[in-house]
Structure formats: C-alpha cells, structure tokens
C-alpha positions in Angstrom: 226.6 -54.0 136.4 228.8 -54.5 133.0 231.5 -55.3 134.6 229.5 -58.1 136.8 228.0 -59.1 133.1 231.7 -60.0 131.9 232.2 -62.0 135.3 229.8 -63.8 134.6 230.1 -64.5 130.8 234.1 -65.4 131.9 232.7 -68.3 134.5 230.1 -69.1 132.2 232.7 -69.9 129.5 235.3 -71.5 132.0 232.4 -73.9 132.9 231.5 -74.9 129.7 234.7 -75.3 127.9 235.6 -77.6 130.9 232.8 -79.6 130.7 233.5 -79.8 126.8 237.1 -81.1 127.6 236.1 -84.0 130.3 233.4 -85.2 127.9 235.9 -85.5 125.0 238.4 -87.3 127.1 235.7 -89.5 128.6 235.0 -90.1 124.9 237.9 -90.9 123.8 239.0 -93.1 126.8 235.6 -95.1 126.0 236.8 -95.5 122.4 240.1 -96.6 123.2 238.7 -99.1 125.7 236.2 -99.9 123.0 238.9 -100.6 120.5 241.0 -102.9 123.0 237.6 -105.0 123.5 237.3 -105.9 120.0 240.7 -106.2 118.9 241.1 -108.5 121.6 238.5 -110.3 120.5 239.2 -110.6 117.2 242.7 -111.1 118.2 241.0 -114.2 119.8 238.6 -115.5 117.1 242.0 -115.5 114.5 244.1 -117.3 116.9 241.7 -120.2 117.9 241.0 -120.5 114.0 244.4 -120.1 112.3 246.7 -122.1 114.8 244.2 -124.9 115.4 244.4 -126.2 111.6 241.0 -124.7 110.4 241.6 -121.9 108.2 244.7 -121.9 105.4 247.7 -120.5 104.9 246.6 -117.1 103.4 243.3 -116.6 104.9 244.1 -113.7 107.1 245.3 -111.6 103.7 241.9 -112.8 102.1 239.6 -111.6 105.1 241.6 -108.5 104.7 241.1 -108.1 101.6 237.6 -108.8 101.5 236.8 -106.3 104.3 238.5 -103.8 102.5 236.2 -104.4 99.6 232.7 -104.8 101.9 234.4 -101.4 104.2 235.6 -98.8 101.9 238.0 -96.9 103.8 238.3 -99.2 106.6 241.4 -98.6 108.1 243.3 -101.1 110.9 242.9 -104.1 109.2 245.2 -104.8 107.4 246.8 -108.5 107.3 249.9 -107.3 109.1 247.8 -105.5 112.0 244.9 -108.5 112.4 248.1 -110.6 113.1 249.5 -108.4 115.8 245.4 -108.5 117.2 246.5 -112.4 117.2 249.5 -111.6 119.1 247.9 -109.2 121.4 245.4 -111.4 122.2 248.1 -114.3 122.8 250.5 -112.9 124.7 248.0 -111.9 127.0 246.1 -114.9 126.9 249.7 -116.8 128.4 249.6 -115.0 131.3 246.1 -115.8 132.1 246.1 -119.3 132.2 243.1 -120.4 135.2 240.9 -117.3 133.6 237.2 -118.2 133.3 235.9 -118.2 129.8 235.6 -115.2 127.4 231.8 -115.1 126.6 232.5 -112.0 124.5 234.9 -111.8 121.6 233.4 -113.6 118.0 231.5 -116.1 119.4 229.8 -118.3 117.0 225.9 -119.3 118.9 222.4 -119.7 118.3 221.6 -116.9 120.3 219.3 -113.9 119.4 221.8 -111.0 118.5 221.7 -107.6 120.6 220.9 -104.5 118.6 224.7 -103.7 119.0 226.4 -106.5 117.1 227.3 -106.7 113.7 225.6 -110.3 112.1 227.7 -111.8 109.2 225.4 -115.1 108.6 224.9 -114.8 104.5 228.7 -113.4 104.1 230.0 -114.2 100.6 232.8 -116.8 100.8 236.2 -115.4 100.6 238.1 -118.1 99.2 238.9 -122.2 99.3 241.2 -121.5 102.2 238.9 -119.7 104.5 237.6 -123.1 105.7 234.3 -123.5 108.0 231.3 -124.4 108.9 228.7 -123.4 105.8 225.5 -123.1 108.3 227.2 -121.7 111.6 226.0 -118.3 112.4 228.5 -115.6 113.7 228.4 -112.8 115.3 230.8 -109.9 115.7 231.0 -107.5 119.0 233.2 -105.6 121.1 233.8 -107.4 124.6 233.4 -105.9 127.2 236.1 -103.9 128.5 235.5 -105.5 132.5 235.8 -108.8 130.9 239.8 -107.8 130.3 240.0 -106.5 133.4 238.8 -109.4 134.7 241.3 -111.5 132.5 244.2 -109.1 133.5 243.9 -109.4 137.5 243.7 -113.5 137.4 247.2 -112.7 135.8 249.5 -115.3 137.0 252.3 -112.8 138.4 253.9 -112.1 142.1 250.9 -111.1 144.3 250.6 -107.1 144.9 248.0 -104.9 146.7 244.7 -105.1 145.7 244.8 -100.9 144.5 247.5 -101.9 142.3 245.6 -104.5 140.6 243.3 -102.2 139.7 245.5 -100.0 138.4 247.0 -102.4 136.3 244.0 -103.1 134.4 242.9 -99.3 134.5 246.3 -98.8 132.4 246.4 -101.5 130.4 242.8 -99.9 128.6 244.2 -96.5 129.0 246.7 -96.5 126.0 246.7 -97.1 121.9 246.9 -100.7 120.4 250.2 -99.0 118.7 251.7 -98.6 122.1 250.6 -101.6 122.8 251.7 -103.8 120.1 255.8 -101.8 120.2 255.4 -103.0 124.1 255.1 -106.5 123.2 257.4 -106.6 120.4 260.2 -105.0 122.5 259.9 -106.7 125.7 260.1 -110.1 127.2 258.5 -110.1 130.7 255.4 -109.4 132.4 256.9 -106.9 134.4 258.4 -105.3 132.2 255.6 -104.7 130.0 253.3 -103.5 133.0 255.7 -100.7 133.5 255.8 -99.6 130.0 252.3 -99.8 130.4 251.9 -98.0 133.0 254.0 -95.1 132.4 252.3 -94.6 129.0 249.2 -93.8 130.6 250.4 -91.5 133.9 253.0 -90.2 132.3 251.3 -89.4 128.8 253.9 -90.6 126.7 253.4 -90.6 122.6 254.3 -93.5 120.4 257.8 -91.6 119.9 258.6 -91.3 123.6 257.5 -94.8 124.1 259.8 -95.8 121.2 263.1 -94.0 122.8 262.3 -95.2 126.2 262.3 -99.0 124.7 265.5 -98.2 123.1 267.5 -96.8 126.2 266.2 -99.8 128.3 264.3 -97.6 131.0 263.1 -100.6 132.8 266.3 -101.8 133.5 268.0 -98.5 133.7 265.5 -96.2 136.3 267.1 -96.3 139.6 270.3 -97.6 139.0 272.4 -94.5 139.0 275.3 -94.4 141.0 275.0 -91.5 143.9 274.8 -90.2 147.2 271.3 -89.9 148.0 271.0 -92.4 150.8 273.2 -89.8 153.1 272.5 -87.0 151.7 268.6 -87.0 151.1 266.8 -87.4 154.6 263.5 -87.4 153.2 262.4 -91.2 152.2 259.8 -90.2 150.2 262.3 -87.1 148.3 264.8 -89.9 147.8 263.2 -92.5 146.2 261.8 -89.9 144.1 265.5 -88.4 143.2 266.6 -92.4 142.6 263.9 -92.9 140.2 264.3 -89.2 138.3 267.9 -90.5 137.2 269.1 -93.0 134.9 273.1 -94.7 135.1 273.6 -93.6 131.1 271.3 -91.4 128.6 271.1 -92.3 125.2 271.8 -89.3 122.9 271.3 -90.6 119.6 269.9 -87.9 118.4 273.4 -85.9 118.8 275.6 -86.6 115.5 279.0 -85.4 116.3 282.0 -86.0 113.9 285.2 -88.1 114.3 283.4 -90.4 115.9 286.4 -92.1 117.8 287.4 -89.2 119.3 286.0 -87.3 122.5 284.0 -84.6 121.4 284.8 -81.4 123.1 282.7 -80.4 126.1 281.6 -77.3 125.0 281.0 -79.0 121.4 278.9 -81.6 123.0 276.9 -79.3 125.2 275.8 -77.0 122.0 274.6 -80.3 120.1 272.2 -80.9 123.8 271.5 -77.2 123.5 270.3 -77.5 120.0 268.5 -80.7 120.2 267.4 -79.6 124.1 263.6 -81.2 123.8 264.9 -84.8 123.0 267.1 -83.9 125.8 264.7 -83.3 127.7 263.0 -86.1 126.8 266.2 -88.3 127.5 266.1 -86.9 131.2 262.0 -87.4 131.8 258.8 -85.6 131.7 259.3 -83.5 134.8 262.3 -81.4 133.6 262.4 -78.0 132.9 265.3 -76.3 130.9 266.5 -73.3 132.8 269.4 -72.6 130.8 273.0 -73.2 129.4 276.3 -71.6 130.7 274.7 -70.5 133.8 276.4 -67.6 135.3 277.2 -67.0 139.3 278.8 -64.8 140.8 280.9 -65.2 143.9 283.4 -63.4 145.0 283.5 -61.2 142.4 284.2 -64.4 140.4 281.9 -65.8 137.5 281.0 -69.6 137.5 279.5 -71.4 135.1 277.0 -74.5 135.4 277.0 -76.4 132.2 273.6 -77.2 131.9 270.4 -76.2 134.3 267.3 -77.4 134.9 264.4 -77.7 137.2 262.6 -80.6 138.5 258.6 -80.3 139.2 258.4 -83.5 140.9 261.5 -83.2 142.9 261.3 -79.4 143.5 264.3 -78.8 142.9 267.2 -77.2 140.8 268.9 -80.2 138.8 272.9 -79.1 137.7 274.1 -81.1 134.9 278.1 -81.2 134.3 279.6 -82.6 131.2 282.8 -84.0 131.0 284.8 -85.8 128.3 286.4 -89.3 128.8 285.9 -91.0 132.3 284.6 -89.2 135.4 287.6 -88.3 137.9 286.9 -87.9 141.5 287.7 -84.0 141.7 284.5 -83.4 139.6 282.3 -83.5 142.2 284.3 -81.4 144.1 283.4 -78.9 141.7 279.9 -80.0 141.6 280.0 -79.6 145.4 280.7 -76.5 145.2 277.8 -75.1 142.8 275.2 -77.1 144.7 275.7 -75.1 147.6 276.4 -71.6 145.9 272.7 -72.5 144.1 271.2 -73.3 147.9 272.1 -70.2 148.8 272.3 -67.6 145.5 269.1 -69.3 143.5 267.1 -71.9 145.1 263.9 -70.6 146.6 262.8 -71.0 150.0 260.0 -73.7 149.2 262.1 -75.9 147.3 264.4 -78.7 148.2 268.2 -78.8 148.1 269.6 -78.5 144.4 270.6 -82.2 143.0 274.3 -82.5 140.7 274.7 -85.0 137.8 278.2 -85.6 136.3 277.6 -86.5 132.7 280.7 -88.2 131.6 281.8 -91.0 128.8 282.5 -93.8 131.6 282.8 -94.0 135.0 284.3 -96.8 137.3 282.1 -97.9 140.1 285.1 -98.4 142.9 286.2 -95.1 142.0 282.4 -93.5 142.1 282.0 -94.9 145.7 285.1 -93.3 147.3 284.4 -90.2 145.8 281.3 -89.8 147.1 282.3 -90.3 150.5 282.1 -87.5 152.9 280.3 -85.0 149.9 277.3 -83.1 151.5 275.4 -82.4 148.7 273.1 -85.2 146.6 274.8 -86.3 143.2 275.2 -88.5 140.9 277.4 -89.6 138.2 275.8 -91.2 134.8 277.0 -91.9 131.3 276.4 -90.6 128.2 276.3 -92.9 124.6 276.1 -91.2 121.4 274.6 -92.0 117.9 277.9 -91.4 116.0 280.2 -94.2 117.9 281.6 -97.1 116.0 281.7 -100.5 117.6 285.4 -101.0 118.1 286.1 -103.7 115.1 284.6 -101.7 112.7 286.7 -98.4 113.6 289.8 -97.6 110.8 287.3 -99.2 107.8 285.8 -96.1 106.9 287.8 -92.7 106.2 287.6 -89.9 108.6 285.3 -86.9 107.9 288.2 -84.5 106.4 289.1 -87.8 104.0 285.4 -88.0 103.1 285.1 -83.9 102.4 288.0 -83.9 99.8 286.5 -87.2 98.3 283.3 -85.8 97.1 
C-alpha cells in the first residue's frame, strides 16, 4: 500500500511539474508575441511620424527621455532601440507592399478606448520639436499578433506551400526582438532572413549562437560541402540530411594559436578544439555529440587513432573528424576510408546508419576533391578550417613574431 502511495505521489508530481512547464512556455511565447505586436507598432507610429517631416530632429531622444521619467525603470526604450522598432517595422513593411491596412499599432481615432489600452490624451509636451496635433487623442496598444501574420504571408516572395507559410509567420513571433534586430542588421535578403529566422526558433539558438552563425555565413555555407554522399548515401531522405549537417569551412575563431603564419601542428590544433570543444561543437551544429579525442582501435593487433569523434542525433550516426595541416591531399581519404569501415564493424551499433568522415584541412582544391572521391565506398567529405589568429597577407612581416614580442616586454 506505501509503496502504491509513492506511485502515486511520483505521477502526481510528473503531472504537475509538466503542466507547470507548458504553461510557462505558453506564457512566455504569448509575451514574446506580445512584445513583437507592440514594437511593431510602435516601430510603425515613429516611422510614419519622423520620416514624413512631422516630428524634429531629436524627438525620438526626447520621447525617451520623457518615458524614462513618467516609467521608472522602464527598460527597452531607449532612443537607440525605438529606432531599431522603426527599422523592424520598415524593413518588414518593404516586403509587404499590397498588405491591407494595420488597424492596430498607435492609431490616433475618436474611438471609445478598450479597457486594454493605455490613453495618453493630457500627456505633458515633451519639447518644441515633438510637433503635432494639440487636440488629437492617441491611443497606445499591442497589435495583434494575427495582424503580422497576416502582413507576413502577403509577403511579396517566390510562392511556397501553404504549410510553410504558416510556419513562416509561426517563427517569425517565436523569437526575441534582439535576434531579430542582429538578423536584420546582418543580412540583405528575404530569404536569408527567414532562415535565420527560422532556425532560431526550431533549433533554439541564443543570441550568441545566432551571432557566430551570422559571422560564418551559414546561409550561404549549409550544403555546400564538397563530398561523396550522392553515391554513397542511398537513402534520399539520410542524404539531404548528411548535406545539410556539413558546412565547406568552420570558422574557429575562438582557437588563438601562435605564429600565426605558420601551420599550426595537428596535434597542437586538435588540443586548442579539445579545450574549446563546446564552441566546437557549436561550429559543427546542435545535433553533435562529442565522443572523444584520440580514439583508439584496435586491428590487428595494431592501435589506430581517430582525431576527433562524434555522434550525430539527427543523422544517427558516428561522425569522424580528421585534421590535417596545409591542403587536403588525395591519400587522406584513403585513410579516412579505412576508419569508416573499421567503426561499421568495431563501434557502430546495429540501429544506426553507416559512420560519415570529414577531412578538416587549411585548403582544398575542388578538381583535386572530385577525383579523389571517385570509387571511395564510404560517405565523406572534405571542409576547411579558418582561424582567429591569421593575418591578411599585406599586413604579415609588420608586427614581430611571438618570441620577438616575449623578450620585448
């Protein structure tokens, strides 16, 4: 009977603590939407009054200022951010050009206001350069989040499938103004930002992983490495998947190795990964798992080692990661070759798929890539690697080497 008590008290508690988590992520998704609505809005309001002529030079820093004053504490609105609420609302507001109008937003009417809204019709003036209308009421609310969706699926872009309209609009509310505002200061085309977008919601990505994913072009970058998948990968569905888990180069610019003009060593190169191994990780994607470095097989009564391994949730499957200095040579995957099909037989488990190889090298030569892979069995891939430390070439012999620079200080 006690031990059907504890049962009980377990489920009870499983229960509630999930109900407790779904209502705080409902919460906070509703906030976030929330948020969007009225700094879209207000976005809207400053854009239509500052770039038509009717409010001065500075009046954005004085209706900050003044908020500050009437909001203690209010945080978010500061001159810098209601401009990037301008730009939000403006970039978006290109792509949306036949869109019916916005009946939310600050709206200035005669209408009775709803219990929700915030009425500013006695507000103090806040200078000679806020300029309008002295007996024009105006109202303040959050639109309504379906009234972006709206906005978003007249978008004028190349016409898709009606579920993936709706998930671009599901996305575009799913994630921070911050992500937003980085997205639209670091990219140029629709596209591109609906895929930043996008993977910042399914993929959970902070404002820091957003940031490094800007930086080493992913966009342009995802599905472009050079490889072997096509004849090597039967499954459709496992390949596009493998094309789209690799990248052509990795941006390690977290890795600070010395002499900067010279190849670093392998061995040196592979500690700095080891020691910096979650923005590795976060260089190679959110479905990576680090299994382990030096990874010793035996065959033969001979010990192998893989450089660097991992394991792939989405691909189900073992991921070997070879680095070499300088440019990739065509016996490498020979090599590679090799350990893929001593870790199909020695390591990989019956439900998962056939272990994938990436050569990790300095530079690689694409006519040189494509006859290698010729007549390989196993799936690879060769990318680059770009470190923090290197020196564009004019500027290389200015500054002393590192020994110089030790006896110096």
């Amino acid at each position: 009977m006690e031990q059907q008590s504890i049962i009980n008290y377990s489920q009870a508690i499983k229960a509630i603590k999930s109900a407790i988590l779904q209502s705080r992520y409902r919460a906070a998704a509703l906030a976030n939407r929330e948020m969007l609505s009225l700094y879209y809005g207000i976005g809207k309001f400053i854009s239509e009054n500052s770039r038509e002529g009717t409010w001065g030079t500075n009046t954005i820093e004085v209706i900050s200022q003044q908020l500050q004053q009437e909001l203690p504490g209010l945080r978010g609105f500061s001159a810098s951010n209601m401009k990037r609420m301008r730009q939000f609302y403006e970039t978006w507001n290109e792509n949306i050009p036949n869109r019916p109008l916005i009946t939310g937003g600050i709206t200035n009417s005669n209408r009775p206001l709803a219990t929700n809204e915030i009425e500013d019709i006695n507000r103090p003036t806040l200078s000679g350069d806020l300029k309008v209308a002295e007996n024009k009421e105006y109202a303040i609310r959050p639109m309504l989040s379906g009234e972006i969706c709206t906005d978003l699926l007249l978008a004028n872009r190349q016409a898709v499938s009606d579920d993936l309209e709706n998930a671009e609009w599901k996305y575009f509310l799913s994630i921070g103004f911050s992500q937003h505002c980085e997205i639209l200061a670091k990219t140029k085309t629709l596209d591109e930002r609906l895929f930043y977008i996008q993977k910042c919601a399914t993929e959970f990505w902070s404002y820091r992983s957003l940031q490094y994913h800007l930086k080493s072009d992913l966009f342009h970058k995802q599905g472009t490495l050079p490889n072997n998948f096509k004849a090597t990968i039967s499954d459709i569905n496992l390949r596009q998947k493998a094309l789209l888990s690799f990248k052509d180069e990795y941006l390690l610019d977290y890795i600070n190795i010395e002499a900067p003009y010279d190849e670093p060593d392998e061995r040196v190169l592979e500690t700095a990964i080891v020691n910096n191994i979650k923005n590795f990780i976060l260089s190679l994607g959110k479905d990576f798992s680090f299994i382990g470095n030096q990874y010793r097989m035996i065959i033969e009564e001979q010990e192998y080692f893989i450089d660097l391994l991992f394991f792939n949730r989405q691909l189900q499957c073992l991921v070997a990661i070879e680095l070499k200095r300088g440019e990739f040579k065509p016996e490498y995957l020979g090599k590679m070759n090799f350990y893929l099909s001593a870790l199909d037989d020695l390591v990989r488990l019956p439900h998962e798929s056939h272990s994938i190889g990436i050569i990790l090298c300095k530079s690689q030569k694409q006519g040189i890539v494509e006859y290698a892979f010729r007549d390989m069995s196993k799936p690879m891939g060769v990318a680059t690697y770009n470190l923090s430390s290197e020196l564009p070439e004019q500027y290389r012999g200015i500054l002393p080497d590192s020994e110089t620079l030790k006896q110096l200080l």
